[in-house]
One Martini backbone bead per residue (centre of mass of N, CA, C, O) as a GRO file, in nm:
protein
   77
    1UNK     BB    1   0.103   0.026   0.008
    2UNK     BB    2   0.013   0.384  -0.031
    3UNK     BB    3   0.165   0.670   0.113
    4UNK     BB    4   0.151   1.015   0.253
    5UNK     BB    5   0.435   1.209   0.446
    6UNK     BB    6   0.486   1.442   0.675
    7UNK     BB    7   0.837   1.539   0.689
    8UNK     BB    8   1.068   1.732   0.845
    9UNK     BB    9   1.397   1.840   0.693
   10UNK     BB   10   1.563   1.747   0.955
   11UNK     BB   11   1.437   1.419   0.991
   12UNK     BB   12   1.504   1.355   0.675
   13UNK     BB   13   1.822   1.380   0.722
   14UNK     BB   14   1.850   1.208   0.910
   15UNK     BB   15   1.706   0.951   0.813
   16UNK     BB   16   1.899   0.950   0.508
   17UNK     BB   17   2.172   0.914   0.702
   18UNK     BB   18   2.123   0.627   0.910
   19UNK     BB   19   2.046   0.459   0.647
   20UNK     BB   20   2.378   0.507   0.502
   21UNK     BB   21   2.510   0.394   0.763
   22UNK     BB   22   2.345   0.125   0.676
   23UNK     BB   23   2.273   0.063   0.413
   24UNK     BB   24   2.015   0.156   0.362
   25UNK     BB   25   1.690   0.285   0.327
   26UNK     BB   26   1.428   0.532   0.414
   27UNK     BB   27   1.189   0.276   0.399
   28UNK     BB   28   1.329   0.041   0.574
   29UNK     BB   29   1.359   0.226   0.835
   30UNK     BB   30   1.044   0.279   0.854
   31UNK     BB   31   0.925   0.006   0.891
   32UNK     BB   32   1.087  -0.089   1.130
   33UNK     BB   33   0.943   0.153   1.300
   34UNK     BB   34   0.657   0.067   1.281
   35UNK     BB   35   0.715  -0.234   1.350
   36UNK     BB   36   0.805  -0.162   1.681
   37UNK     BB   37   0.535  -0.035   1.747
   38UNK     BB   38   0.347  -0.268   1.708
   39UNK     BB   39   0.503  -0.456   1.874
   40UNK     BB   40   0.445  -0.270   2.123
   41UNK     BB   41   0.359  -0.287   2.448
   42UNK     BB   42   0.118  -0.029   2.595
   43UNK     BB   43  -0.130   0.091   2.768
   44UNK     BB   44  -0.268   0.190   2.563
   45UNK     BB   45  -0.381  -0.079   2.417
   46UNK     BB   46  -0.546  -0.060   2.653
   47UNK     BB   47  -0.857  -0.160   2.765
   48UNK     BB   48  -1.084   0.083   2.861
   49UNK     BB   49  -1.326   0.243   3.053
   50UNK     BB   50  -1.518   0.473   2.978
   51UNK     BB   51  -1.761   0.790   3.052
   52UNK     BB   52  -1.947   0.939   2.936
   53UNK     BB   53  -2.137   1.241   2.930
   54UNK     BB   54  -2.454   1.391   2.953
   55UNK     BB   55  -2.643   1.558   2.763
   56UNK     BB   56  -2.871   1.786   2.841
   57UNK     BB   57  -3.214   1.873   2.676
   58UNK     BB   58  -3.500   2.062   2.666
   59UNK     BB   59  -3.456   2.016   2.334
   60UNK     BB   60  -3.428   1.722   2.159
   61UNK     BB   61  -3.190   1.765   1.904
   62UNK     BB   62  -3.076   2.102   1.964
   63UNK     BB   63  -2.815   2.073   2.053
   64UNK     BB   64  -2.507   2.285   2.034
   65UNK     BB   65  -2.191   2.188   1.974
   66UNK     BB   66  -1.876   2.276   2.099
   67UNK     BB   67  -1.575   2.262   2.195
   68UNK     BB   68  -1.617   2.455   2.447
   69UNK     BB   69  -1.842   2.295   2.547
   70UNK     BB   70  -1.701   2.041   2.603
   71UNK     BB   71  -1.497   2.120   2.771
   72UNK     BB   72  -1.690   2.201   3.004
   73UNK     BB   73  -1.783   1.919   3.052
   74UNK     BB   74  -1.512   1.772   3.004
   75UNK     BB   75  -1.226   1.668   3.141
   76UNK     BB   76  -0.919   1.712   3.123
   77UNK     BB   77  -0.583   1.586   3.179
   0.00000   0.00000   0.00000
């Protein structure tokens, strides 16, 4: 498959670098650490039971949300 992503142009050189130190491609090196991430266990990806707060309207359906709303409304940590 074929994605397009923007690296910033100091971070692609550092990528570049590294990859020629190594004798690889900047693509070789790319996947490698995909694959690194995808394979750490870590917290981020055990699944938590959230609770969502309901917001309650006088007028059900007219409720009209935006950020700032939310902000409001749940806590962020």
């Amino acid at each position: 498959m074929r994605t397009t992503i923007d690296i910033p142009a100091s971070l692609y050189q550092r990528l570049k670098a590294r990859a020629a130190n190594e004798g690889s491609s900047a693509k070789r090196l790319i996947l490698r650490g995909v694959e690194q991430v995808l394979r750490e266990k870590s917290s981020t990806t055990s699944r938590k039971h959230v609770k969502l707060p309901l917001v309650r309207s006088k007028r059900p359906g007219t409720v009209v949300l935006d950020n700032a709303r939310i902000y409001d409304v749940i806590s962020f940590p």
